[in-house]
VOPA-77255 format. One record per residue: x, y, z of N, C-alpha, C, O in turn; residue in one letter. Coordinates in steps of 0.05 Angstrom, whole numbers, padded with zeros to 5 digits, always signed. Layout:
# VOPA-77255
XYZXYZXYZXYZA
...
# end
This chain:
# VOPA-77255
+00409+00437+00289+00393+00413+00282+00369+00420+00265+00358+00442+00269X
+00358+00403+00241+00341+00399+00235+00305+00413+00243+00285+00425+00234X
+00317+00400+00266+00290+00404+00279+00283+00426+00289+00259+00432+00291X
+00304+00447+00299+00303+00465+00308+00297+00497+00279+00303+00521+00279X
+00282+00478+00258+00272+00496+00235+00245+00494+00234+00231+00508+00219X
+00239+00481+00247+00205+00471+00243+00189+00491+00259+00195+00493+00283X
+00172+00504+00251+00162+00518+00267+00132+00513+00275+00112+00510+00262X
+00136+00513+00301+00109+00500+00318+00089+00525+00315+00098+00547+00307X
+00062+00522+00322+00048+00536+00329+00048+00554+00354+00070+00558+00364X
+00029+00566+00365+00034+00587+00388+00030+00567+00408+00041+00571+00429X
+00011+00538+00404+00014+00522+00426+00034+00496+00424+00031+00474+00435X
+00051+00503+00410+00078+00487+00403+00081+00454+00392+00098+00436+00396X
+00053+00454+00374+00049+00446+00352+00047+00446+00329+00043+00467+00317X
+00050+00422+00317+00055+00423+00291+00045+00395+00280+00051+00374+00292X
+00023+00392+00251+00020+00377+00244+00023+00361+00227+00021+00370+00204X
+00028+00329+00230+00041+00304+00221+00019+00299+00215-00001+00302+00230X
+00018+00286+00176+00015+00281+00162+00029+00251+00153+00048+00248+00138X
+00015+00233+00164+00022+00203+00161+00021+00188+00134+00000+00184+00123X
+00039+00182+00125+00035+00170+00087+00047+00140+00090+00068+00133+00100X
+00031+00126+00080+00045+00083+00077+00061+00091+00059+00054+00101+00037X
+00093+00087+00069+00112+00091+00048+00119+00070+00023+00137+00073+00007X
+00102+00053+00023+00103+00030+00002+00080+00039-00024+00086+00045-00047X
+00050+00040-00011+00027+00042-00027+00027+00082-00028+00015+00096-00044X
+00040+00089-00013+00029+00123-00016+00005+00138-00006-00001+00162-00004X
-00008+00111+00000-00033+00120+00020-00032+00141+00048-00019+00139+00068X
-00050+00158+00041-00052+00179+00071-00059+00166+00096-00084+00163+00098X
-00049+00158+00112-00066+00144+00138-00079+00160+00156-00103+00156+00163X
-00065+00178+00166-00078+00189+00192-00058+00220+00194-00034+00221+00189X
-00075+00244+00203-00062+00262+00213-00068+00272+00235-00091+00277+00242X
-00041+00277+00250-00039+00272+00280-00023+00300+00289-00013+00311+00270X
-00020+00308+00305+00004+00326+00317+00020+00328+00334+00018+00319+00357X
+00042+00345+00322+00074+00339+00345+00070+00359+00366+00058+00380+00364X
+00083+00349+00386+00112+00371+00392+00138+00371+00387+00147+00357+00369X
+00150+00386+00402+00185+00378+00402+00187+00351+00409+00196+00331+00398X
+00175+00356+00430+00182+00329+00456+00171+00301+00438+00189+00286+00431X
+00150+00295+00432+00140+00279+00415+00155+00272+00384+00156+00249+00375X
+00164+00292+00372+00188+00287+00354+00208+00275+00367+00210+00251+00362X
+00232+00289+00390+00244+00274+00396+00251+00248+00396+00271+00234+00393X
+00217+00243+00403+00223+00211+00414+00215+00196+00386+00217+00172+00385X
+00207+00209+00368+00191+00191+00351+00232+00191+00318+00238+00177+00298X
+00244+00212+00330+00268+00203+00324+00289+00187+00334+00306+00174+00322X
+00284+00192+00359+00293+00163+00378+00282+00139+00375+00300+00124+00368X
+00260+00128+00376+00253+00105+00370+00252+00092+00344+00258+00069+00340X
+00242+00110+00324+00235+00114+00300+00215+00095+00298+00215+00077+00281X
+00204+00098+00309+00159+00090+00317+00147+00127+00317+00159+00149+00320X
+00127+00122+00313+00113+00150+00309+00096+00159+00338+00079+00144+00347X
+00101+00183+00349+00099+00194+00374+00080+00222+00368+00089+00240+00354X
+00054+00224+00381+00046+00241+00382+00036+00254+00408+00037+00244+00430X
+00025+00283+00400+00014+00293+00438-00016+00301+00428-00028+00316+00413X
-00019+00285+00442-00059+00283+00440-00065+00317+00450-00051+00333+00463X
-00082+00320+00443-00090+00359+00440-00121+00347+00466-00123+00360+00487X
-00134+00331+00463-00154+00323+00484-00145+00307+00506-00162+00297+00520X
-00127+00305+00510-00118+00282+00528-00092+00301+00542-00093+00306+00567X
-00074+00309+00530-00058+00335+00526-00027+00308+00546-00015+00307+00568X
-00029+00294+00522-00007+00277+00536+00001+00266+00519-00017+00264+00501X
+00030+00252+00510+00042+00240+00489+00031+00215+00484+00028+00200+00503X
+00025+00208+00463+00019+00179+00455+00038+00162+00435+00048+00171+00414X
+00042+00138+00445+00053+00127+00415+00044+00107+00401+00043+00084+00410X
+00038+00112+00379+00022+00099+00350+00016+00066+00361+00038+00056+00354X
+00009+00055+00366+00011+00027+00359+00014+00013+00392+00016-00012+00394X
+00014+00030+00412+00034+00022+00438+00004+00003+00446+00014-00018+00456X
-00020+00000+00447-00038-00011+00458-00044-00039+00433-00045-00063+00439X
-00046-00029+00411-00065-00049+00393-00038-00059+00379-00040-00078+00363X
-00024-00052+00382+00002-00064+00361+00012-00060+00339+00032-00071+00330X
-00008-00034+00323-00026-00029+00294+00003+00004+00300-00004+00027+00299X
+00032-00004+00306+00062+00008+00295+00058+00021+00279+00041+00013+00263X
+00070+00046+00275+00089+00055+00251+00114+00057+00250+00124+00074+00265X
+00128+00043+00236+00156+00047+00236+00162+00073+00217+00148+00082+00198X
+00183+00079+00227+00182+00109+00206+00220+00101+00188+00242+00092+00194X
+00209+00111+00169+00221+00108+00149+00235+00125+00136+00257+00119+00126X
+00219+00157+00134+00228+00180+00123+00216+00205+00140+00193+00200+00147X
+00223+00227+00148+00202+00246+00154+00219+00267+00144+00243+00264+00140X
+00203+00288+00140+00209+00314+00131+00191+00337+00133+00167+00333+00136X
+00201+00360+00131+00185+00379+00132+00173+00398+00108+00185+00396+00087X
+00152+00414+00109+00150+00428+00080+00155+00453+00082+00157+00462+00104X
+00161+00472+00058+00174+00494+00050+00172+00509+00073+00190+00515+00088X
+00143+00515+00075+00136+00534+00097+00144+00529+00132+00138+00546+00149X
+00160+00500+00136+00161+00491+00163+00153+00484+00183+00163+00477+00204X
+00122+00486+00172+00101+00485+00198+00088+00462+00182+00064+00469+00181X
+00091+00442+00171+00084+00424+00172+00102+00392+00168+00124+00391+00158X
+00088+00371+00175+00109+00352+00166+00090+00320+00164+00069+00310+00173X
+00120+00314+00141+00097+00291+00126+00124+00265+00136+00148+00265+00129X
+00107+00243+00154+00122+00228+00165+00117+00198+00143+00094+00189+00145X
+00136+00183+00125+00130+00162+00114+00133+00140+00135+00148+00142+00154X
+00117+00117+00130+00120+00096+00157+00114+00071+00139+00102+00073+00118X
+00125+00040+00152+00114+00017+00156+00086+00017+00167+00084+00029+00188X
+00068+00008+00158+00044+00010+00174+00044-00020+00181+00045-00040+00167X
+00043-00016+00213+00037-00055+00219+00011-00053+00227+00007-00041+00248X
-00013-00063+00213-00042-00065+00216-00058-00052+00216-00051-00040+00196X
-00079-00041+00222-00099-00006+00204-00083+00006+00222-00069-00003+00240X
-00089+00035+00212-00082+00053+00217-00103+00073+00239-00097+00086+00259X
-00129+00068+00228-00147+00077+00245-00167+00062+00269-00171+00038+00268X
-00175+00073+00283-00186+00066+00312-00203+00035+00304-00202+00013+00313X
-00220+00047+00282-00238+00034+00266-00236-00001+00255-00251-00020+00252X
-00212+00005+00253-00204-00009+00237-00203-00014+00210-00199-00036+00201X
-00205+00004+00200-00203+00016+00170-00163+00016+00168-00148+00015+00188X
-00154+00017+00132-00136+00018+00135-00117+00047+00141-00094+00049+00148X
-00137+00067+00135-00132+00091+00128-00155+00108+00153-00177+00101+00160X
-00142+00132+00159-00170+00141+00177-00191+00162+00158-00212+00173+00164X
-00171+00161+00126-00189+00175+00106-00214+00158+00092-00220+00160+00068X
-00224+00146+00105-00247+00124+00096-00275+00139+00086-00290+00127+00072X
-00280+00165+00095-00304+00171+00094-00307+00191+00068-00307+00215+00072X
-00310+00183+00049-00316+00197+00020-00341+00213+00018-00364+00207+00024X
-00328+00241+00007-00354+00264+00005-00349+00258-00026-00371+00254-00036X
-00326+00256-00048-00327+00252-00077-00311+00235-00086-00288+00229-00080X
-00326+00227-00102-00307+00201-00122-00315+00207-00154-00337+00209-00164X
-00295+00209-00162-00304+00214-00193-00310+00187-00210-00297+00176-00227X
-00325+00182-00203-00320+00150-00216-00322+00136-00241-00324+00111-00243X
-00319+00159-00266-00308+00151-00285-00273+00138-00280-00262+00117-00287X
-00265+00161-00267-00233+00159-00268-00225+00135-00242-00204+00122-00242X
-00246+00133-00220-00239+00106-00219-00243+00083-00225-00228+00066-00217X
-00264+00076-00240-00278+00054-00251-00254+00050-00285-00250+00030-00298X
-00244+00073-00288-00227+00064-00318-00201+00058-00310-00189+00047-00328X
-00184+00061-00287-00157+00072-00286-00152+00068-00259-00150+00044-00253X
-00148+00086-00237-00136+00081-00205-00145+00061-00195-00132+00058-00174X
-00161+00042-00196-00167+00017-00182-00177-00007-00191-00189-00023-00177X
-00174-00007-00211-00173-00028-00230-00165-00050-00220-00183-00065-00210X
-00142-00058-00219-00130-00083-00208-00141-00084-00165-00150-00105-00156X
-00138-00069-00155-00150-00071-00135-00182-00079-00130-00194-00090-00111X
-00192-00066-00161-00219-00075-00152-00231-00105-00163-00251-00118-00158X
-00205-00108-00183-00207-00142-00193-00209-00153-00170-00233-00157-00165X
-00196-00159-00155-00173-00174-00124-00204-00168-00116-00221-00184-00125X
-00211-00153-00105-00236-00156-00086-00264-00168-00096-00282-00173-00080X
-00265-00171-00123-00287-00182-00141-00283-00214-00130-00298-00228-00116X
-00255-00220-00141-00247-00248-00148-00248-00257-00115-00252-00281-00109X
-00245-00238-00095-00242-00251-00070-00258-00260-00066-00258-00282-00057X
-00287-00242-00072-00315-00243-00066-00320-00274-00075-00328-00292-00060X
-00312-00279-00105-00321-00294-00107-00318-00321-00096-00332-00341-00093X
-00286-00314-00089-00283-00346-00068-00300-00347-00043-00302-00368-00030X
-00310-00329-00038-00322-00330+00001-00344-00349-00008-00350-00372+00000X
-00361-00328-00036-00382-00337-00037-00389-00348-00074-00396-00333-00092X
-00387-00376-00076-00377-00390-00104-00408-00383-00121-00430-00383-00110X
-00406-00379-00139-00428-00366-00156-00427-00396-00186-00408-00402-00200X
-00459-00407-00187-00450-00435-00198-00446-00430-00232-00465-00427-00246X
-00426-00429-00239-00431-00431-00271-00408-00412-00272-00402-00410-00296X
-00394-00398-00260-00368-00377-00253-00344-00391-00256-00340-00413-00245X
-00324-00378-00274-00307-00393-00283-00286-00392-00258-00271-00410-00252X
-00287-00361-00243-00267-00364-00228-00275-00380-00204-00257-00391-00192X
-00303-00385-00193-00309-00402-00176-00305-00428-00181-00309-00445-00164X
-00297-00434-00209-00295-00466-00216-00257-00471-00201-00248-00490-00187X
-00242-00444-00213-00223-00446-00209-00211-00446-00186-00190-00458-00185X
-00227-00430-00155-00215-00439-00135-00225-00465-00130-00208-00482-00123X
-00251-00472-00133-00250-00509-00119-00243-00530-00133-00253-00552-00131X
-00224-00522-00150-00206-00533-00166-00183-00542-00146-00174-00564-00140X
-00177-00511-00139-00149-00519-00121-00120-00506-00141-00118-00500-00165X
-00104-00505-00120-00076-00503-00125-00069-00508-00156-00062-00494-00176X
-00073-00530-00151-00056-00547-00183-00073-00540-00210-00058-00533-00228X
-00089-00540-00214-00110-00527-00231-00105-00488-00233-00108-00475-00253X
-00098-00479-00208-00094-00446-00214-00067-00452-00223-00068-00452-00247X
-00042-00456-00215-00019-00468-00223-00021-00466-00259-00013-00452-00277X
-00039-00493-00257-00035-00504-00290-00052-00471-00317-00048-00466-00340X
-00067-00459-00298-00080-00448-00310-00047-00419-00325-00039-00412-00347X
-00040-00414-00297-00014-00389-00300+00000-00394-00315+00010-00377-00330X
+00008-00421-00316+00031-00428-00335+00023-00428-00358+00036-00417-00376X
-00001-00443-00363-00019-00433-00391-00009-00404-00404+00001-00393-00423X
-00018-00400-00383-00031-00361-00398+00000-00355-00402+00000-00343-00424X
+00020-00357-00395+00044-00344-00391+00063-00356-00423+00081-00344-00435X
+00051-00380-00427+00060-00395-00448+00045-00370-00473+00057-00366-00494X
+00026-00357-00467+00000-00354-00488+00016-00311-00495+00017-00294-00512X
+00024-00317-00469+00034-00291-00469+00067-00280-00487+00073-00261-00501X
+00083-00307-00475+00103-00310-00506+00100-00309-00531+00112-00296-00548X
+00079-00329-00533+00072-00331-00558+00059-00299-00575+00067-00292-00597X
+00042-00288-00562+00035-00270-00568+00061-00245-00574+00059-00227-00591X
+00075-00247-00563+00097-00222-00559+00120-00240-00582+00140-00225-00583X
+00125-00261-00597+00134-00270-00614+00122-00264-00636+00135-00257-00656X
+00090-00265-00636+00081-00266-00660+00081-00232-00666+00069-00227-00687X
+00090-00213-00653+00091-00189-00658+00060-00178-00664+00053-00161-00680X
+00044-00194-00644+00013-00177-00648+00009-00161-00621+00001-00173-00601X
+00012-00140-00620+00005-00111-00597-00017-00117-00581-00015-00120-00557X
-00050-00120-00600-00069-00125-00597-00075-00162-00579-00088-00166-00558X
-00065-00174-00590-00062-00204-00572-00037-00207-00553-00030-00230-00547X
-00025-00186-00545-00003-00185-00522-00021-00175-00495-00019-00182-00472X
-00041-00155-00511-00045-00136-00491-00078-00162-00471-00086-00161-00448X
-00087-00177-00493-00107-00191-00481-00098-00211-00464-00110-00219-00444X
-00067-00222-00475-00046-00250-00459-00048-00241-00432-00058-00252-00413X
-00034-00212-00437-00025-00202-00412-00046-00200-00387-00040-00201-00363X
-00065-00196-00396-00100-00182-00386-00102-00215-00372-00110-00218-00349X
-00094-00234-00384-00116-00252-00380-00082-00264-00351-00084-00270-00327X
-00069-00264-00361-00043-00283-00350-00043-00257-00318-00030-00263-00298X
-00059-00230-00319-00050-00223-00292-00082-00228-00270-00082-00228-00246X
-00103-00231-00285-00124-00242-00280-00123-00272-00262-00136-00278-00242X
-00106-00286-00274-00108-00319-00273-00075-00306-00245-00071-00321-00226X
-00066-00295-00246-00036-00284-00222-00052-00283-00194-00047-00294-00173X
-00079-00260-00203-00092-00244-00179-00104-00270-00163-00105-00271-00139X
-00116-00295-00183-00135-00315-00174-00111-00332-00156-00122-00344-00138X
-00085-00336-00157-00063-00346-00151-00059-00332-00114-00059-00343-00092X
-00056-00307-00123-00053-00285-00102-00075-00295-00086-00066-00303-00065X
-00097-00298-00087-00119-00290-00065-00116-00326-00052-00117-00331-00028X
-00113-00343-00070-00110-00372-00061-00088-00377-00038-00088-00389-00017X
-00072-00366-00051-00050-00363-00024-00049-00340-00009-00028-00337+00003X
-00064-00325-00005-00064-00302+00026-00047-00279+00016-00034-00267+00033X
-00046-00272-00012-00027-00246-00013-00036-00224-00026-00035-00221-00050X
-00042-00212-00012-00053-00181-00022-00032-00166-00042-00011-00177-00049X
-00041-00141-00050-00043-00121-00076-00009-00109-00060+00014-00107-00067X
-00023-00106-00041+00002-00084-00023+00021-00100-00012+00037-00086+00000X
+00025-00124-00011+00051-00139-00007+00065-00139-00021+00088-00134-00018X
+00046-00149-00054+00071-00144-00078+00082-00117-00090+00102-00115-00105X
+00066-00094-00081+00068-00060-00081+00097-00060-00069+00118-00051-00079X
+00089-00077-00032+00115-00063-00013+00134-00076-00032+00142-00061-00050X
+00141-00100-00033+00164-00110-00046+00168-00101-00072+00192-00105-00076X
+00160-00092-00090+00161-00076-00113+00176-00051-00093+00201-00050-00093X
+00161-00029-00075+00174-00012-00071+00192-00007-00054+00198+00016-00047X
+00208-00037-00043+00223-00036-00024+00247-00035-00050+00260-00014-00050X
+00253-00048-00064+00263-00054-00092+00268-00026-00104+00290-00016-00101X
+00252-00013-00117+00262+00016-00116+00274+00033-00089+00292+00049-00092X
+00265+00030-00068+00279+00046-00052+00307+00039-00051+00325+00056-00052X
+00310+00019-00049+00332+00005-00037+00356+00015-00068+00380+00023-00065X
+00344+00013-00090+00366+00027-00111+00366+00059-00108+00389+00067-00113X
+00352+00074-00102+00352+00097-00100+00371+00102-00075+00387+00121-00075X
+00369+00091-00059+00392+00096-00033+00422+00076-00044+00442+00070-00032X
+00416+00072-00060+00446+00065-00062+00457+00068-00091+00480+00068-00098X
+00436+00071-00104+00442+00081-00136+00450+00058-00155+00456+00061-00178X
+00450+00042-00147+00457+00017-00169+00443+00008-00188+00419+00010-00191X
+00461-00003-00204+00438-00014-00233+00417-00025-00227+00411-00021-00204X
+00407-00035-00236+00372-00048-00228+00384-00076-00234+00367-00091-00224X
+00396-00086-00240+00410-00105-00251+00422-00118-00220+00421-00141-00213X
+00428-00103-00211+00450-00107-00187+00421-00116-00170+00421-00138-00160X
+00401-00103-00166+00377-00108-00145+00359-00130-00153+00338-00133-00140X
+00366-00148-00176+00347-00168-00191+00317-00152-00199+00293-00156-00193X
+00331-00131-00215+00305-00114-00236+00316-00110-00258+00304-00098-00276X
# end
C-alpha cells in the first residue's frame, strides 16, 4: 500500500499540509498518524492526532468548518504530505479563512500591480455597498438595484463587441476592464464571491483533466 511509504517520524508522525483545492490557498498545517490517515482515507474528511491533546481529531466534527478531501499525496522525500480539500467554512479557529493570516512580508508592489487585483476590486466595491459614499458611481449603482446593474452589463458587453470588431487592442482592453468591473458590482449584489466562480472555473478543469475530454465536451 501507498501508505505504507510514508515515513513517520520517531513519534510516528508526519506532517499534513492543507491546500483549498479550487483557489490553491494554504489553510492549515496539522499532523498525521497512520491511524489518523486511515480514517481520513476512509471517510475522506481530514483526520488529525493533536500532539497537545495527544488524541485524534476530525477537521470540522464540532463547528462544521469540513474538509472534504479531494486529492492527497506525498513528497519525494516521504515524510511529508500535502492533502487538497473542499473547504466548508474557515479553516482556522479564528475564523479567518486560512490559519496563514498573520503577515511578517508583503511585497506590495507585486501585490498592488498583479496577485490581487480583482480580489481587491470585490472588497473595495463591497465596501462601498455597506457603506454608500455620495457622489460614487458605484454607490449610485447598488441603490439603483438589480435592473440598473443588469442594464449597466449588458451595456458594457455590447461596448466590448464592438471594440473587438473594430480591431482596436487598446479599446478591448478598457471594454473588458470596465464590462468585468460592472460583473464584480453584479457579483457582490447577488451574494457571490471571487472563489465560487474560481471553484466552478476549477471544478471545470478538473473534471477534463480526469477524463481528458475536449473542453468542448465540458461547455469550455
Amino acid at each position: 500500500m501507498e501508505i505504507d511509504r510514508i515515513k513517520f517520524d520517531e513519534k510516528g508522525l508526519v506532517p499534513a499540509i492543507v491546500q483549498d483545492i479550487y483557489t490553491g490557498k494554504i489553510l492549515m498545517l496539522a499532523y498525521m498518524n497512520k491511524e489518523s490517515l486511515e480514517k481520513t482515507l476512509e471517510t475522506n474528511t481530514t483526520w488529525f492526532y493533536s500532539r497537545s491533546r495527544q488524541k485524534l481529531w476530525n477537521k470540522g466534527e464540532t463547528s462544521g468548518h469540513v474538509q472534504k478531501v479531494k486529492r492527497l499525496a506525498f513528497d519525494c522525500d516521504r515524510d511529508s504530505l500535502l492533502v487538497e480539500v473542499e473547504q466548508v467554512g474557515p479553516a482556522c479557529h479564528t475564523g479567518q479563512m486560512s490559519c496563514f493570516h498573520n503577515e511578517i512580508l508583503i511585497d506590495n508592489q507585486f501585490e498592488s500591480d498583479d496577485k490581487n487585483i480583482t480580489e481587491d476590486l470585490y472588497e473595495f466595491l463591497k465596501e462601498r455597498k455597506a457603506n454608500p459614499v455620495e457622489g460614487s458611481y458605484t454607490s449610485y449603482l447598488f441603490s439603483e438595484g438589480l435592473d440598473k446593474i443588469l442594464k449597466k452589463v449588458g451595456e458594457e458587453t455590447t461596448e466590448v463587441i464592438i471594440g473587438a470588431k473594430n480591431n482596436d487592442r487598446n479599446e478591448l482592453i478598457s471594454e473588458l476592464a470596465d464590462l468585468a468591473y460592472h460583473s464584480i458590482v453584479l457579483m457582490i449584489e447577488q451574494n457571490i464571491s471571487i472563489d465560487d466562480v474560481r471553484k466552478e472555473l476549477s471544478k471545470r478543469m478538473n473534471k477534463r483533466r480526469q477524463t481528458g475530454k475536449d473542453r468542448r465536451e465540458l461547455n469550455m
